[in-house]
C-alpha positions in Angstrom: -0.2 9.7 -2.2 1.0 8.9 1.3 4.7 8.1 2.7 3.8 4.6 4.8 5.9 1.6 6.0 5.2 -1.8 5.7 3.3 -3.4 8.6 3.0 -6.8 8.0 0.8 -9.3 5.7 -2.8 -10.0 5.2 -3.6 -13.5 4.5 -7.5 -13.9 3.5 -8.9 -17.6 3.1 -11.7 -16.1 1.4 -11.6 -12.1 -0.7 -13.4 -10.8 -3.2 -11.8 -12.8 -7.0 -10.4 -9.4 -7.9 -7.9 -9.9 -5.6 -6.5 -13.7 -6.4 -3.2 -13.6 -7.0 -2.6 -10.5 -5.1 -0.3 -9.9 -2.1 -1.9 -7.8 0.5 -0.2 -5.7 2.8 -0.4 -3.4 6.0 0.3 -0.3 5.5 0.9 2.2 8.3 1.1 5.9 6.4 3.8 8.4 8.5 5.1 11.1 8.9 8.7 13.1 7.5 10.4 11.8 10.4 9.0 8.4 10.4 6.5 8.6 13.3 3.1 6.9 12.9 0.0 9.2 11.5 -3.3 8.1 10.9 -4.7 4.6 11.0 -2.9 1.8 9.1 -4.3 0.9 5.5 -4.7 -2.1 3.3 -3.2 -1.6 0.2 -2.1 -4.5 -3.0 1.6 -4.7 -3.5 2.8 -5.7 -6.8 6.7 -4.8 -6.0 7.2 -7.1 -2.9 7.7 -4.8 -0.6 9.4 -6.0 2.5 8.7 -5.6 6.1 9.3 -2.2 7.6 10.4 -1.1 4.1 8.9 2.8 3.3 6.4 2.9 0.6 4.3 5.2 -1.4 1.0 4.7 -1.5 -1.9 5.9 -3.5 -5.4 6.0 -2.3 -6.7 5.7 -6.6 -9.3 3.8 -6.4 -9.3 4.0 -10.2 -5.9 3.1 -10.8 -6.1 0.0 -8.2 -9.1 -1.7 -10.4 -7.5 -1.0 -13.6 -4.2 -2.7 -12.0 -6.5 -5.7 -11.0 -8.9 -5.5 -14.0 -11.8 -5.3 -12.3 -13.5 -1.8 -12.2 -16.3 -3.5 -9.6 -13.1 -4.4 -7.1 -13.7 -3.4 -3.8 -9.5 -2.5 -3.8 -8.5 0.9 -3.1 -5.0 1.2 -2.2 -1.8 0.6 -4.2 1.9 0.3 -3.5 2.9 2.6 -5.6 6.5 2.2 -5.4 9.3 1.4 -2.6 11.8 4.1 -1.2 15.5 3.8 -1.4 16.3 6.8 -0.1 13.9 9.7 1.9 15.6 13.2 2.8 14.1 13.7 6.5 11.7 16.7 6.7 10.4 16.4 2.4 7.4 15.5 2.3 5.9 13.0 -0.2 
């Protein structure tokens, strides 16, 4: 599981069929104090996550094709949930 904020959309014309109906999101994992670490991700969101809104993420690829029934999905991140509330310097 990684701490991460929400980047932005993706918007495919064309993805694999696993994904229909599924909103796709950027997801830039950081660090306890906010700062950027590592390279972003693309992860499904099923909890409508907003724009710069701190997520968890999990990097299941398991638990992603079970949540899009598809165990030959290509999907391996999930928003996992959305944080209200992060005490600075715990880490996730």
């Amino acid at each position: 599981m990684l701490l991460a904020r929400i980047e932005g959309n993706i918007v495919a014309t064309r993805k694999h069929p696993s994904l229909n109906g599924w909103r796709l999101v950027i997801c830039q994992p950081i660090g306890a104090e906010g700062q950027a670490e590592g390279s972003p991700q693309i992860a499904i969101d099923s909890h409508g996550a907003g724009m710069h809104q701190q997520v968890v993420v999990s990097s299941d690829g398991a638990a992603s094709r079970n949540a899009v029934g598809d165990q030959k999905s290509p999907v391996r991140w999930l928003v996992i949930g959305v944080v209200d509330e992060h005490e600075p310097g715990v880490r996730v």
